[in-house]
Each structure stands twice: as structure tokens, then as C-alpha cells.
N, C-alpha and C positions, 0 to 999 in steps of 0.2 A: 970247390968249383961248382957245384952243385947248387950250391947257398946262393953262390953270386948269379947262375943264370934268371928266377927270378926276381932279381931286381934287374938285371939288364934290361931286362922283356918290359919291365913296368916302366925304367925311362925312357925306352924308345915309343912303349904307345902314346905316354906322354908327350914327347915331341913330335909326335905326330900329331897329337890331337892338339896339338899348340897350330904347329905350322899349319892345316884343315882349316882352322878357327881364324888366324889370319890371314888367307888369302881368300876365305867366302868374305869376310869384313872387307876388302878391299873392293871385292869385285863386288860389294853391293853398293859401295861409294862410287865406281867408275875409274878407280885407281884414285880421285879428289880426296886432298888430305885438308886443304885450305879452300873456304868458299869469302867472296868478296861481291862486296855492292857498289858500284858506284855511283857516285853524285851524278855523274853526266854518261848517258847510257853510250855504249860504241854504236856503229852502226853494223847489223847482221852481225855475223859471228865472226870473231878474228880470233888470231893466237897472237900472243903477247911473248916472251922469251924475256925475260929481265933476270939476269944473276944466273943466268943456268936454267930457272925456272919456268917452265911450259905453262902458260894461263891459258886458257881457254876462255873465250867471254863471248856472251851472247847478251845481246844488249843491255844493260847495267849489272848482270851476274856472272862472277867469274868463278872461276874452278881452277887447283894446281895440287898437283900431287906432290907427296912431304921435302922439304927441305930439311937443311941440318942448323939452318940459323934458328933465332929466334921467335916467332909471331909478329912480334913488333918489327920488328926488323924487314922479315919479308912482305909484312905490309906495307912500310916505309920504300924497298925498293918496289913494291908495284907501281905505288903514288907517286913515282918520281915519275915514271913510265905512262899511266894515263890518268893522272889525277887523283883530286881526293875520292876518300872511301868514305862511304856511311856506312858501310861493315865491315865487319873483316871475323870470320869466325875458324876455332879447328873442330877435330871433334869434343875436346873438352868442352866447347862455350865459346863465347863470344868475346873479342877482347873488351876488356875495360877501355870505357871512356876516358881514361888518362893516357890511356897507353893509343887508343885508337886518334886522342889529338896528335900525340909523340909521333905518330904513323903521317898524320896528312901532312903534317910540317914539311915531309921530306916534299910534298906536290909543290909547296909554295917554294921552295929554293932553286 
């Protein structure tokens, strides 16, 4: 019993210093997981809701904290909602230009 309390002690600092590390990361995004540009800017700031998803857009830049689909995908439902994107990024990067065509197609349908 003895053996096992330091290791207890070391995975709980550990998750602790996990869950610390990702919710300063959040809260220094503003809770945004997904940021988007668009082609034709909104007027002032609105919220968007498409799929469950909370956009927030203040004139051609949006903001939405994480889904569980894909990038493409939830860019694809933005663009159906206010048109195409000339971005669409996560925190990894930006998507590819194949994938960000794949996305506007859903505006034109």
C-alpha cells in the first residue's frame, strides 16, 4: 500500500495539470475552437446556430467552439447558412484548399 500511494499522488497531479492546461487554453481562445472568414461580411454582429453549433460573427469573422464532426464538414454546414468561406481554420491550421472548395459547395446547393 505504501508503493501504490506515490504513484496515486503522481497521477492525480498529473491530471490535474492536464485539466489547468486545458481550460487556461480555452479561456484564452474565448471558448473558439473553429475561426471562419467570409466572402460577404454580415452586418454588425450576429449568432449563427447551424447543427447545434454557436457561431458568433462579427462582420466577415466567425468564431465557434468545438464540434464532434469533421472541419470540413462543419465548414460545409456554416456555408450553407451564410455563404461561402475564404477560411476556415482550427487550432491545428487552416484547412486545405481542397477541402475548403469541398466546404463552399455546400453555399452553392
Amino acid at each position: 500500500m505504501r508503493q501504490l500511494l506515490p504513484a496515486v499522488l503522481a497521477l492525480v497531479g498529473t491530471t490535474l495539470s492536464f485539466a489547468v492546461t486545458a481550460n487556461t487554453a480555452r479561456a484564452n481562445t474565448g471558448g473558439s475552437f473553429y475561426s471562419a472568414t467570409l466572402t460577404r461580411p454580415m452586418d454588425g454582429t450576429q449568432k449563427v446556430i447551424q447543427k447545434g453549433v454557436l457561431w458568433k460573427c462579427e462582420g466577415a469573422e466567425c468564431s465557434a467552439p468545438r464540434d464532434t464532426s469533421r472541419p470540413v464538414i462543419v465548414c460545409a454546414r456554416l456555408a450553407q447558412k451564410v455563404g461561402p468561406v475564404a477560411r476556415f481554420a482550427t487550432p491545428q491550421g487552416d484547412l486545405a484548399a481542397e477541402d475548403l472548395a469541398r466546404c463552399n459547395e455546400a453555399a452553392a446547393g
